[in-house]
N, C-alpha and C positions, 0 to 999 in steps of 0.2 A: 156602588149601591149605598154606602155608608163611610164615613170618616168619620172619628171621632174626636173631638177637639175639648180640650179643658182650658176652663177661664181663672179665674182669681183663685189661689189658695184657701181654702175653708168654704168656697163656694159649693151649693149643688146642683148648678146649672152644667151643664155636659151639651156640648151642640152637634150638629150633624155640620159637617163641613163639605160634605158633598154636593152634588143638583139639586137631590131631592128634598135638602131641607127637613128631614125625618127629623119628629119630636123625639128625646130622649128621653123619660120620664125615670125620676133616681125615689129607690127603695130604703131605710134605713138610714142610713150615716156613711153613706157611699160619695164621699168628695172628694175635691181637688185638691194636689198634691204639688207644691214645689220640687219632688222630689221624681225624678226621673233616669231613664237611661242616659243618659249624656247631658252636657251642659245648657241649658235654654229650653229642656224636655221638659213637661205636666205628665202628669199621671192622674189615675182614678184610685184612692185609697179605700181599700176593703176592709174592717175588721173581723171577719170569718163569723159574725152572727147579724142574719139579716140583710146584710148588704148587697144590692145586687142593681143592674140598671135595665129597663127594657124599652123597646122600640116595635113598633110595627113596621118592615121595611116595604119600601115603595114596590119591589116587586120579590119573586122566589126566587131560587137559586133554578129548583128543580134537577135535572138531569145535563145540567147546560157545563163548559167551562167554568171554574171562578177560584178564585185567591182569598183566604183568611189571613192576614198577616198582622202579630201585635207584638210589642213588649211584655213581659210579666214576669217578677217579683214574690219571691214567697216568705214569707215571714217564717214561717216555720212549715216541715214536710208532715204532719202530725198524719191529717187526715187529707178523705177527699177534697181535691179544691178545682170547682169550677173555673176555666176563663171564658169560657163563651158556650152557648149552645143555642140552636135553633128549635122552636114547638118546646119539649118537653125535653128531652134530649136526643133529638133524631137531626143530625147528631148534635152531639156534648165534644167540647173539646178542655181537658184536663188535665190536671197532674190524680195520677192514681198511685195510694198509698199500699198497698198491695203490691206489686208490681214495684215501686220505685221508680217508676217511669212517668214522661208525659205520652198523655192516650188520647185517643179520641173512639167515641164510643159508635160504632155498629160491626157488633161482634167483640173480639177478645183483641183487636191486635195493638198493638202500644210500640211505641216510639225507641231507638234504641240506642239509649242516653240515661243517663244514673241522675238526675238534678241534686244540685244541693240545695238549701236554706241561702237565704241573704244577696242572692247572683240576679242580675240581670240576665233573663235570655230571647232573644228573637225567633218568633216563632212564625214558620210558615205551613200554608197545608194548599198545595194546590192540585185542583182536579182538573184532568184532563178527560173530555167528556169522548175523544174519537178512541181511546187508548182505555176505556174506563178503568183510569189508574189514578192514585194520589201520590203524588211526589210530598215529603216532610223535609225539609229546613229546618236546621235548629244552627242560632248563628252565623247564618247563609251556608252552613256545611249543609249537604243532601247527605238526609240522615236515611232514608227506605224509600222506596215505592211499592205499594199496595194496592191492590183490586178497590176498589169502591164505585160500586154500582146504584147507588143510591138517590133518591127520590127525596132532594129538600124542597118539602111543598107546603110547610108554615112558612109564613113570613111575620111572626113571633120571634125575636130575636132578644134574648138575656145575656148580661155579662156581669159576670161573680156568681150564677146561681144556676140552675135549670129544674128549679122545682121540688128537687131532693134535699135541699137543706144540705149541698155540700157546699157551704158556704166559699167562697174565695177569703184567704186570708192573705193580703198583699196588695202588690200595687199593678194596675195593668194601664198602659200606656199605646195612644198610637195605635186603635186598635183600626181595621180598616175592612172592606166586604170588595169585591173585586168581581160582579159579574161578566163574564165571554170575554176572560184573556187567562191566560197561563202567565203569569209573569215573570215565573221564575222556571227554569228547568235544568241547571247547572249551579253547582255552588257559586257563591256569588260575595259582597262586605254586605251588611246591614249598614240604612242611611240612619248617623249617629244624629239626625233630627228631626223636626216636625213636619208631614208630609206636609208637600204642596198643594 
């Protein structure tokens, strides 16, 4: 449904690498980064005020199978920090300062991993729509599975922000949308490069 591809360093062009050619439109000071998880990786650099990127996706997720899978980078754990969320944040998927955990938001439940500052981590979240359950990946370990019963019916799609002003501060890389497949269901390496 979506790839996300970064071009030239200090650039703010962001492309869709997928079919559908989906416009990227970038908010603030939200650009491209030489600097990523592995060697020959881009990233999208966030400064935690204002910066955020949004798209209208070609279709919803809805109640269907699908895969969120990205890099992300924290400058610092201070506060909330958005990596992606769909409408408003139905859902949000985050690191939450509270907690000390990465979350995603319908309901209270969060991820079950301490993050630090400064680390690269690969982040997966996939639902399976006949089980309605979400499998979590963090560094291809399978970190929980969870009930998620939920209805993604915006096709509004934000990354660094979801309307709250918890800004992302960091870098988020690779970030991808995966309608009607499970990709992942057993721990697994993360690909140290640029999707195909």
């Amino acid at each position: 449904l979506l790839t996300c591809h970064a071009g030239t360093a200090g650039s703010a062009t962001i492309t869709d690498g997928s079919n559908n050619n989906t416009t990227i439109s970038q908010y603030g000071n939200a650009v491209v980064s030489d600097f990523g998880p592995a060697a020959g990786m881009k990233s999208v650099y966030f400064d935690g005020s204002g910066d955020y990127l949004q798209c209208t996706l070609a279709d919803t997720l809805g109640t269907n199978d699908w895969t969120i899978e990205y890099w992300v980078y924290h400058n610092n754990l201070d506060d909330n920090d958005i990596h992606c969320a769909f409408g408003t944040y139905a859902p949000a998927f985050y690191y939450r300062s509270a907690s000390n955990a990465f979350a995603y938001y319908s309901g209270t439940h969060n991820a079950n991993i301490t993050p630090i500052a400064h680390k690269w981590y690969h982040m997966v979240y996939s639902h399976n729509a006949t089980t309605n359950k979400m499998m979590v990946f963090i560094d291809g370990a399978f970190i929980e599975e969870a009930t998620y019963n939920g209805n993604i019916s915006s096709s509004t799609f934000r990354i660094g922000d979801d309307s709250t002003s918890a800004w992302m501060d960091g870098y988020i890389s690779n970030l991808r949308i995966v309608k009607g497949q499970v990709l992942y269901t057993n721990s697994f390496t993360p690909k140290a490069s640029a999707f195909d």
